[in-house]
C-alpha positions as CSV (number, residue, x, y, z in Angstrom):
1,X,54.2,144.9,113.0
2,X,56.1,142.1,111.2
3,X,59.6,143.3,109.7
4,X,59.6,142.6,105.6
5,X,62.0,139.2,104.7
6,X,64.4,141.3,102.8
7,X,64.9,144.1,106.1
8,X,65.0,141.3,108.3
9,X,68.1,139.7,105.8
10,X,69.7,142.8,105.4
11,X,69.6,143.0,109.5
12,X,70.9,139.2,110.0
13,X,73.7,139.2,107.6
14,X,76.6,140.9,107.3
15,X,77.4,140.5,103.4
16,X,76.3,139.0,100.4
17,X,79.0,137.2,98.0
18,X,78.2,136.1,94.5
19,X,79.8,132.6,93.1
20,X,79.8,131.9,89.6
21,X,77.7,128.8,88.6
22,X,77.5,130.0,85.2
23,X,76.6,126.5,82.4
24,X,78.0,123.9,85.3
25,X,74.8,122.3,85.3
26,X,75.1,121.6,81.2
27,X,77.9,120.2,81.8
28,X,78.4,118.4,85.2
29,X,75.8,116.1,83.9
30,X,77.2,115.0,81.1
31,X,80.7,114.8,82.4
32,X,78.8,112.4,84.7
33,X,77.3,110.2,82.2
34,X,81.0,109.8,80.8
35,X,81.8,109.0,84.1
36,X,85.4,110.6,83.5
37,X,86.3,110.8,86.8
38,X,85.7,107.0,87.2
39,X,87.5,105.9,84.0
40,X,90.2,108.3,84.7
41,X,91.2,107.1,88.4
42,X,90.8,103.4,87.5
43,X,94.0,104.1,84.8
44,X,95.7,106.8,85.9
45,X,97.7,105.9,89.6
46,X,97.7,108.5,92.4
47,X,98.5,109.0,95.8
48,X,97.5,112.5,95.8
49,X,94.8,114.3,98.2
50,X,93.0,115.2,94.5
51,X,92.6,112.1,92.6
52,X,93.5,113.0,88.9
53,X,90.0,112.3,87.5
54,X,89.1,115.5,89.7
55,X,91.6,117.9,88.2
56,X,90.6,116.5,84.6
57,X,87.1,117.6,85.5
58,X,88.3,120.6,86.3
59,X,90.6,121.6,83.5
60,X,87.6,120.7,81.2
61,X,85.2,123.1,83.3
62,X,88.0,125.5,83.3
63,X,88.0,124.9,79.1
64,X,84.2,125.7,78.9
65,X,83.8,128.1,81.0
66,X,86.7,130.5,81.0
67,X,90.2,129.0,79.7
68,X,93.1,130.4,82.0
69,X,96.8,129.4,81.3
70,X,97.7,126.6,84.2
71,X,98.4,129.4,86.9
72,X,95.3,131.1,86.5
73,X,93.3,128.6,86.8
74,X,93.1,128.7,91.1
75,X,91.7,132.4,90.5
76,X,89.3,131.4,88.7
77,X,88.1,128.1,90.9
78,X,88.0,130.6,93.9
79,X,85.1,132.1,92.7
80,X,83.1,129.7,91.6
81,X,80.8,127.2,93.7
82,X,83.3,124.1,93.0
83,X,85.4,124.4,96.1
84,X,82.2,123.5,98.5
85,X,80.4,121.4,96.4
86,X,84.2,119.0,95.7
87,X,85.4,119.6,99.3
88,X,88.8,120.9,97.3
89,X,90.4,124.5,98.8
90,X,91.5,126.8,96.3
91,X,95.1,127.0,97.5
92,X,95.1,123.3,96.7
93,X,94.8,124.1,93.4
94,X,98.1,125.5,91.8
95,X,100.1,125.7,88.4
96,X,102.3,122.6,89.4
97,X,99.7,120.6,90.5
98,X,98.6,120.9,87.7
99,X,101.4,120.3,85.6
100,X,102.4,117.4,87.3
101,X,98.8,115.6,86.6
102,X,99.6,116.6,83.1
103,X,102.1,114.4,83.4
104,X,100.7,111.5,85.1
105,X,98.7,111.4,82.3
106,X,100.7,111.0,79.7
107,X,101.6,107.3,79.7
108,X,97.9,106.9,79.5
109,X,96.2,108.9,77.5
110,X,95.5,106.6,74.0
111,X,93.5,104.4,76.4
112,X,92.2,107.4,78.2
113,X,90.5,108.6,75.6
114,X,89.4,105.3,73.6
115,X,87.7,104.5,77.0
116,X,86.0,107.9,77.5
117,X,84.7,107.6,73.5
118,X,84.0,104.5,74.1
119,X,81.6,105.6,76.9
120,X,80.1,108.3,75.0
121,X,79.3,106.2,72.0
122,X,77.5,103.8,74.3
123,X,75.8,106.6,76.5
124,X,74.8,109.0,73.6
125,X,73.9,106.4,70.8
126,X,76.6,108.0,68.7
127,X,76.6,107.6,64.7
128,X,80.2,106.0,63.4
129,X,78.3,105.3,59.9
130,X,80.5,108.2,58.8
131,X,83.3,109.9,60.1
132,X,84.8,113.4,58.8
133,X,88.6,113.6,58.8
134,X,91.4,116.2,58.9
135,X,94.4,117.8,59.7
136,X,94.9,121.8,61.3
137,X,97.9,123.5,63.2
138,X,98.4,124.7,66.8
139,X,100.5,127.5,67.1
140,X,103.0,128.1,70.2
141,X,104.4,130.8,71.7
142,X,108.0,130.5,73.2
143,X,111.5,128.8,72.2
144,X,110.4,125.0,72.9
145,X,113.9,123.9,71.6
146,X,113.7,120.7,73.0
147,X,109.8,119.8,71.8
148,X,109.4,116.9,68.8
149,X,106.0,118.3,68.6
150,X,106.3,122.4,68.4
151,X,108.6,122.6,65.0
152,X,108.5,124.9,62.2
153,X,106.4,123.7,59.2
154,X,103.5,124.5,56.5
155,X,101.8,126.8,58.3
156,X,97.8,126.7,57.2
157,X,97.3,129.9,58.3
158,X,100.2,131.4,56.8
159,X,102.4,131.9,60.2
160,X,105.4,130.8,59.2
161,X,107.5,132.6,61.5
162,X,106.0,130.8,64.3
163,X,106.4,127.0,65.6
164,X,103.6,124.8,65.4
165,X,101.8,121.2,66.2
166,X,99.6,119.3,63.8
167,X,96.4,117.6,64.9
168,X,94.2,115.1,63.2
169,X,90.8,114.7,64.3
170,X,88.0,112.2,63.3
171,X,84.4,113.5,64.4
172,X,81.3,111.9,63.5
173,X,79.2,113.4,60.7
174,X,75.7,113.5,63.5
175,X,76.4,116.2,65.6
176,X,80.7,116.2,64.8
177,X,81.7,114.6,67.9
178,X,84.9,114.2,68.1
179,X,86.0,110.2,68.2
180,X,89.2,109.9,67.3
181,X,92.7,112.1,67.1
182,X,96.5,112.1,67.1
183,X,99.2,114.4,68.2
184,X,101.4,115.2,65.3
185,X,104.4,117.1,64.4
186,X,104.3,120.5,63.3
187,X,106.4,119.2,60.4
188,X,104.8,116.0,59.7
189,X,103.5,116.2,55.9
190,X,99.5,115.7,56.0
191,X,100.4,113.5,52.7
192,X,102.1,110.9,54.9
193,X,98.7,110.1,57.3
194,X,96.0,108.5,55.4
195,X,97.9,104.9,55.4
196,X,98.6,105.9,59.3
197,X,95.5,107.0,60.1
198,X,93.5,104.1,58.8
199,X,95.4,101.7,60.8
200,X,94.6,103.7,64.1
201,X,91.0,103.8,63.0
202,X,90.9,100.0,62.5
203,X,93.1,99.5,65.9
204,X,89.6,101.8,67.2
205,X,87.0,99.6,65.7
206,X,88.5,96.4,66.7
207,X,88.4,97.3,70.4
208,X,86.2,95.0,72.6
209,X,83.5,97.1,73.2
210,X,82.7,98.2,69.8
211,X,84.1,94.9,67.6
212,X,80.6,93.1,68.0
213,X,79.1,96.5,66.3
214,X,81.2,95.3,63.0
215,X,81.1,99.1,61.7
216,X,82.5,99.6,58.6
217,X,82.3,103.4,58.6
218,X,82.2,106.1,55.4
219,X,85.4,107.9,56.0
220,X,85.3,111.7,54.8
221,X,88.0,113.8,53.4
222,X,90.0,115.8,51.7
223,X,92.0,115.0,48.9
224,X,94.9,114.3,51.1
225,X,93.8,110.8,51.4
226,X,91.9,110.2,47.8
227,X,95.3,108.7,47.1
228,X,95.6,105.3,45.5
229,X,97.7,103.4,48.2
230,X,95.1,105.2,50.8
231,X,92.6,103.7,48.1
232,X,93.9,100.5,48.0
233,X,93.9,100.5,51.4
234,X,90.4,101.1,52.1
235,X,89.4,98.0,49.9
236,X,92.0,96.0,51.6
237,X,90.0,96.7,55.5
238,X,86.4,97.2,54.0
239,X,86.5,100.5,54.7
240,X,84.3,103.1,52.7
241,X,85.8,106.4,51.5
242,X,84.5,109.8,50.2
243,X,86.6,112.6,49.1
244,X,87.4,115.2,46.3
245,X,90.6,114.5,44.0
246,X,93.6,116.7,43.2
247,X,93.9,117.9,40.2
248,X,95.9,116.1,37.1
249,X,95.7,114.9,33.7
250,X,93.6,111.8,34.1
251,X,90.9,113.6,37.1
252,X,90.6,116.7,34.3
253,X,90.0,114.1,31.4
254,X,86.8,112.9,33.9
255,X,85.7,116.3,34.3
256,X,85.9,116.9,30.6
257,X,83.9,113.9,30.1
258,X,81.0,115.0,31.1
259,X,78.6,117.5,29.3
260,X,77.1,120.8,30.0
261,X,73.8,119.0,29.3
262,X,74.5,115.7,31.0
263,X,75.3,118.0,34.1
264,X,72.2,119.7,33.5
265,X,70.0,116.4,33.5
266,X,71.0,115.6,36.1
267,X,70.3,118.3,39.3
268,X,70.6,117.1,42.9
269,X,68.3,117.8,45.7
270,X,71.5,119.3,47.7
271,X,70.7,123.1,49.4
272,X,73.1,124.5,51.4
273,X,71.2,125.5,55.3
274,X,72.1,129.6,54.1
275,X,69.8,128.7,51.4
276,X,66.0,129.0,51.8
277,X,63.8,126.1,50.8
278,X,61.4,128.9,49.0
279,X,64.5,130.8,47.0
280,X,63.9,130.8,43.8
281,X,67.4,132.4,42.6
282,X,68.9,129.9,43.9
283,X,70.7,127.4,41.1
284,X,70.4,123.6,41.6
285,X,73.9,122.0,42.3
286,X,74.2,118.9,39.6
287,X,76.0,115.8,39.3
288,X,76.7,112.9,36.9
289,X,78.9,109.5,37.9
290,X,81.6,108.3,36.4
291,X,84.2,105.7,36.7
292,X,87.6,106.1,37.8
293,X,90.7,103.8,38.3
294,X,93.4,104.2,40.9
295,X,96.7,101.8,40.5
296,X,99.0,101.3,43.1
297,X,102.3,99.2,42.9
298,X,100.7,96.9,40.5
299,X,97.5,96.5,41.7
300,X,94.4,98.7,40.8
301,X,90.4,99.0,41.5
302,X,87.9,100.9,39.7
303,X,85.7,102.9,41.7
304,X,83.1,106.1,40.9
305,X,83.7,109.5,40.2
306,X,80.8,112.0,41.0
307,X,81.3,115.1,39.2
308,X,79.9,118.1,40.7
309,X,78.9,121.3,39.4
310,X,78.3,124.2,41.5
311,X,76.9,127.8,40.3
312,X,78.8,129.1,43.0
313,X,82.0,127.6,42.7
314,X,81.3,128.7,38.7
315,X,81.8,132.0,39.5
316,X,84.6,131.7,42.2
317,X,86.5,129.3,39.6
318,X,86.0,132.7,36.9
319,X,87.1,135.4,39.6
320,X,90.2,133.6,40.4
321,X,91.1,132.9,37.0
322,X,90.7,136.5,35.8
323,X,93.0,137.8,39.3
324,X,95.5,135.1,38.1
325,X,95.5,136.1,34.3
326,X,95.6,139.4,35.4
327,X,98.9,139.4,37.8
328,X,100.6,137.4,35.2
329,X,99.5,139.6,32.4
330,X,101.2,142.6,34.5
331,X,103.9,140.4,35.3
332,X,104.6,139.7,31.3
333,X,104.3,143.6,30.6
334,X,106.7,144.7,33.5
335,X,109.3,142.5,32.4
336,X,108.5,143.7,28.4
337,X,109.3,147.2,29.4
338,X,112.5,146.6,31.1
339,X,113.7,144.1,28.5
340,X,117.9,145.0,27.3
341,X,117.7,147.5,30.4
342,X,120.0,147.1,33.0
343,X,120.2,143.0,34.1
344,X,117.4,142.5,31.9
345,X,119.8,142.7,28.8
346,X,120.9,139.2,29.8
347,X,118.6,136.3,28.3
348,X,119.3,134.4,31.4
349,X,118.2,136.8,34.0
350,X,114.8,137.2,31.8
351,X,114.8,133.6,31.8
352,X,114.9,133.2,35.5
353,X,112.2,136.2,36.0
354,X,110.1,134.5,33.6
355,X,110.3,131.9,36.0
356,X,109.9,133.1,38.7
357,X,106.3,134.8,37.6
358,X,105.2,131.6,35.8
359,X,105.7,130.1,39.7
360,X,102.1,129.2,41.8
361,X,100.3,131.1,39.3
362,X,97.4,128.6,38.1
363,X,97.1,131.1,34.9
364,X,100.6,129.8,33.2
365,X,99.1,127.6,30.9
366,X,96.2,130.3,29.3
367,X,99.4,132.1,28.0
368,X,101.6,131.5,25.2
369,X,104.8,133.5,26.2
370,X,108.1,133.3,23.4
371,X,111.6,134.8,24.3
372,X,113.9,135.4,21.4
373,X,117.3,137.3,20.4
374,X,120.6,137.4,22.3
375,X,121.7,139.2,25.0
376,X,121.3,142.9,24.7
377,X,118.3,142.2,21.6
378,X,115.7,140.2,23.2
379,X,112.2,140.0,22.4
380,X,109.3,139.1,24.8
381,X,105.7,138.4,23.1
382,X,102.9,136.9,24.6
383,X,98.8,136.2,24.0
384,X,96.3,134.4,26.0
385,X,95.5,130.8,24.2
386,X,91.9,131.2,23.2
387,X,91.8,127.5,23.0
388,X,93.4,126.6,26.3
389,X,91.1,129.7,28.0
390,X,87.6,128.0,26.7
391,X,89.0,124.7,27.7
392,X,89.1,125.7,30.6
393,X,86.2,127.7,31.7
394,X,84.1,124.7,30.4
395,X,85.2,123.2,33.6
396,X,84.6,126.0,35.6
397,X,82.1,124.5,38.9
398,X,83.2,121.3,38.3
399,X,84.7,118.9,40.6
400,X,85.7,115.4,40.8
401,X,84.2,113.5,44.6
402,X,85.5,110.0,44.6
403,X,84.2,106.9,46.5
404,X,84.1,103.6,47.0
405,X,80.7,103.0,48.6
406,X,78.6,101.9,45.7
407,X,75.2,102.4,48.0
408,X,75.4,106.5,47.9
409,X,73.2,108.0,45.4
410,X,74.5,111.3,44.4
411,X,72.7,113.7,46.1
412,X,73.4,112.0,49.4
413,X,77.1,111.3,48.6
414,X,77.2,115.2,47.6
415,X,75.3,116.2,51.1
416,X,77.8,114.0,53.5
417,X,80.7,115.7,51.7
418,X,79.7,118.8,52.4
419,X,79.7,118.0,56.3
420,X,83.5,117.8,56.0
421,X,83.0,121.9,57.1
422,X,82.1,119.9,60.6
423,X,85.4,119.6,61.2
424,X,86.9,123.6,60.5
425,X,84.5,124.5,62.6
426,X,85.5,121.9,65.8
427,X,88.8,123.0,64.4
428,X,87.9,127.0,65.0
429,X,86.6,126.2,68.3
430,X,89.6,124.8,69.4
431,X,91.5,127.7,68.4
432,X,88.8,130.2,69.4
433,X,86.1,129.1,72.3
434,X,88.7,126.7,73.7
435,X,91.7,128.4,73.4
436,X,94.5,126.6,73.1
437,X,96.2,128.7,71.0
438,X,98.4,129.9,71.6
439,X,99.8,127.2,74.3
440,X,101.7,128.1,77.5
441,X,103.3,124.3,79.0
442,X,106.6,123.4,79.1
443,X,106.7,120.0,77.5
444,X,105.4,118.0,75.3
445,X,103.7,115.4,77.6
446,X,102.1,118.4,79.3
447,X,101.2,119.3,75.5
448,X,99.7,116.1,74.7
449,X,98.1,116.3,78.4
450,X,96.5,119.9,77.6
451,X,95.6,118.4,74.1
452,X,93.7,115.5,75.6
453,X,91.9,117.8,78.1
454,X,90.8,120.2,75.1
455,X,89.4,117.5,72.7
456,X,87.7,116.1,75.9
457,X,86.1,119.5,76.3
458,X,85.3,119.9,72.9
459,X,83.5,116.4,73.4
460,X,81.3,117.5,76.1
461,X,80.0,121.1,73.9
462,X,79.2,119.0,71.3
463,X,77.5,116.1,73.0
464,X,75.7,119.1,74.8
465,X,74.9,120.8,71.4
466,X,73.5,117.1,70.0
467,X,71.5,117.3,73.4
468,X,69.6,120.0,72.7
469,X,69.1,119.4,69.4
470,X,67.5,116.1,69.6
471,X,64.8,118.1,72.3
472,X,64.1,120.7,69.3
473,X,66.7,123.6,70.9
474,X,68.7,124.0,68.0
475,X,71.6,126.2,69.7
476,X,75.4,126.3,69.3
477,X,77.1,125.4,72.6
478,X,78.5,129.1,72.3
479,X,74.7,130.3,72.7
480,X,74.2,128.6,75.6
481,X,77.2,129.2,77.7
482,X,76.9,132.8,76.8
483,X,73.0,132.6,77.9
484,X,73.8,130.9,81.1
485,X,76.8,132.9,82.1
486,X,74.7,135.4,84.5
487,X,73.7,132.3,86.1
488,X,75.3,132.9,89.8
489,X,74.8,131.5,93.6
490,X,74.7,133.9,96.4
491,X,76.4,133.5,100.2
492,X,74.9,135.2,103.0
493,X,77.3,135.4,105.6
494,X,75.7,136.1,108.9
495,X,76.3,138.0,111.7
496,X,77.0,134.9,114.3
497,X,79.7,133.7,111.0
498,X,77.1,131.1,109.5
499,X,76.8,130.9,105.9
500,X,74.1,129.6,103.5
501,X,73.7,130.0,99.5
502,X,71.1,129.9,97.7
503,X,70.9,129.7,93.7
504,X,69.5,133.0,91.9
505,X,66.4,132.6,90.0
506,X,66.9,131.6,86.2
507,X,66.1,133.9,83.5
508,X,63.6,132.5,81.1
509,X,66.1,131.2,78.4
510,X,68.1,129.4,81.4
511,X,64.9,128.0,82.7
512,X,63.4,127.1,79.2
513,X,66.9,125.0,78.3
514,X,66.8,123.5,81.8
515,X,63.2,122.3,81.5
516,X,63.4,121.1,77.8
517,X,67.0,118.5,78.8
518,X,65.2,118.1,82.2
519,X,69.1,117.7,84.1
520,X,69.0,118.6,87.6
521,X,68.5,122.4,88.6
522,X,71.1,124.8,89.4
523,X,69.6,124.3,92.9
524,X,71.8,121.2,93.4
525,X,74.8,123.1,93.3
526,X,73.8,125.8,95.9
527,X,75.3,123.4,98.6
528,X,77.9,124.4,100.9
529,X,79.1,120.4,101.7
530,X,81.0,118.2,99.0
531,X,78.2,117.0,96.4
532,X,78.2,113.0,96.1
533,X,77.7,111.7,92.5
């Protein structure tokens, strides 16, 4: 009578041992087509018995797949199937190894990453048509007395107590692949980059491999760079623009311009993807041109306004006002009842709290406030401006978006702004998914090293999410890490001291996504000698 496979293993072998494979083979592949650990080697010079494009592949792995402070990270190697299939032991793999390849790349890493972009354009057929562009925070965690780049500044996320690093970031609008960034910091005003930043993203175009494209890309912003010397600017190196305006007399006299019932002729195609094609509460946005000037230092161009109107925004623009009106109506009555009371019977200290309330409160101007008598017989009246108030709300929904590229039609100038959100959410992966907040390295070329690793992983997801998408997988690189991170290879040690793996079956979502991208199975990893690629 034959003895059943599974008796005849549990005989043979001594133990089974699990090793995490996990979404390696979503991402080897594509780390592959980058060829980082070619372009990486070639620039960065080693002696070492890892070669530095190795432990980049690794720290990016390590980003993806489960992001570990530097002396973590040779825990988690151990247990995967990357010591066999790199010929690399996991004691070989240490926090100052690390660190020190950090540093090796340092002097490098502008051409680094231009090369591995570069690579990725070429490889992935990547849009630079248009690019979305901003600026978010890093927070650290420590003294860093020495650092240029951890400093105290506007904190974004209101964390003022704590020091931080700016980072710019360019990613395209198809798919938001990151393209283009710059370590900045944590002081650095975002008003200072747009004249800056345009120079680095002309120094980008002109390189060698992408001059002969002659790109002359839609930059996307906020209104951080809708400034007129950034303006100018954009005129001067053919560049296109596309951004909201801040608020002031001349951008509120555009707004005014405009009529309820112009707005109203005028509805754009523009849905939000929350909004159902077939929802029929759902209020057009609408939008009329008009032009604007900007003047710089003598010299000025006249470009196009697109004024926006959003239902939506309507009745955010209302709430906030009536919060506003409200704490500064309190505010006016507080002081009222404690006026010739204690130091309230001096006309200067009312003075000062009047002030002080009329400070960051948008409201101010809806209220006529008047102060009169000496000390000791002062008199506080105030009323909300009827006038003022309707001037107002016949703005509310309305904003100003401001370009120079005469070939957008509104609705499609309307639906690339709104793909600025892109970049907040590359932005919350970096500070979520990715983790490099808050950051554990002791200087700021390790920083800058870490930083380079982490925009370089957040390449790869969404290059991978792009992937799927152009098969008809819509998922979020989140979604498929999570659904491949059962995914596991199995050692049988046997009784004579052999070993062999073997790769665990693939649940059907695994094997689904594997078939659709149609990259190599997870069997190629199940290999106990270094894989060659």
């Amino acid at each position: 009578m034959n003895t059943p496979q599974a008796e005849q293993l549990g005989q043979d072998n001594v133990a089974l041992r699990p090793r995490q494979l996990n979404a390696l083979p979503l991402i080897d592949p594509i780390l592959s087509a980058l060829q980082v650990r070619r372009i990486v080697n070639e620039l960065v010079p080693s002696q070492a018995d890892i070669d530095p494009g190795r432990i980049v592949e690794l720290l990016v792995l390590n980003r993806l797949l489960a992001p570990q402070p530097l002396y973590q990270v040779d825990d988690w190697f151990t247990e995967t199937v990357l010591p066999e299939i790199w010929g690399i032991l996991p004691q070989q793999v240490y926090d100052n190894r690390l660190g020190r390849d950090l540093d090796r790349l340092y002097p490098h890493l502008g051409e680094l990453w231009a090369q591995l972009v570069s690579q990725a354009i070429q490889t992935y057929a990547l849009d630079l048509n248009v690019l979305h562009w901003d600026i978010t925070s890093l927070y650290f965690e420590g003294a860093y007395q020495d650092s240029e780049l951890a400093i105290y500044g506007y904190s974004r996320d209101h964390r003022t107590d704590t020091k931080q690093m700016n980072l710019e970031v360019d990613v395209t609008h198809d798919g938001f692949v990151p393209v283009l960034y710059q370590v900045l910091p944590g002081n650095m005003a975002d008003n200072t980059r747009p004249l800056p930043h345009l120079r680095a993203l002309l120094r980008f175009l002109e390189r060698p491999e992408l001059a002969d494209r002659r790109l002359r890309p839609l930059l996307v912003s906020d209104c951080k760079m809708i400034a007129p010397e950034a303006v100018l600017a954009c005129h001067e190196h053919d560049l296109f623009y596309l951004g909201p305006l801040a608020d002031g007399t001349a951008v509120r006299a555009v707004l005014s311009s405009v009529s309820a019932e112009e707005l109203a002729a005028h509805p754009l195609a523009y849905r939000p993807q929350r909004v159902r094609a077939d929802d029929p509460t759902f209020i057009p946005y609408q939008g009329v041109w008009r032009p604007f000037t900007f003047e710089h230092q003598g010299a000025q161009v006249t470009d196009r306004v697109l004024v926006v109107w959003s239902a939506g925004k309507q009745r955010l623009d209302a709430q906030k006002r009536k919060t506003y009106l409200k704490r500064f109506l309190n505010g006016l009555a507080h002081i009222q009842k404690k006026l010739n009371t204690w130091r309230y019977k001096k006309r200067s200290y009312v003075e000062q709290r009047l002030a002080k309330l009329r400070q960051g409160n948008p409201a101010q101007d809806l209220v006529d406030i008047h102060l009169s008598g000496a000390d000791n017989a002062l008199q506080l009246s105030f009323r909300i401006n009827q006038q003022k108030l309707a001037a107002t709300q016949e703005l509310d929904g309305r904003y100003p978006l401001a370009t120079n590229a005469d070939h957008l039609e509104a609705n499609e100038a309307l639906t690339v702004f709104k793909g600025q959100d892109g970049v907040g959410k590359r932005f919350r992966t970096i500070k979520g998914p990715l983790l490099v907040r808050p950051i554990f390295v002791h200087s700021d070329q390790r920083i800058e090293g870490l930083v380079f690793v982490t925009l370089l992983a957040l390449l790869v997801r969404a290059v991978l999410e792009r992937a799927c998408r152009s098969q008809g997988l819509p998922l979020t690189a989140d979604r498929l890490f999570q659904g491949f991170a059962t995914l596991q290879v199995v050692d049988l040690l046997w009784v004579d001291g052999s070993r062999q793996r073997l790769a665990a079956e693939m649940n059907p979502f695994q094997a689904q996504v594997m078939g659709v991208l149609g990259w190599p199975s997870p069997e190629t990893y199940a290999c106990l000698s270094p894989l060659v690629r």
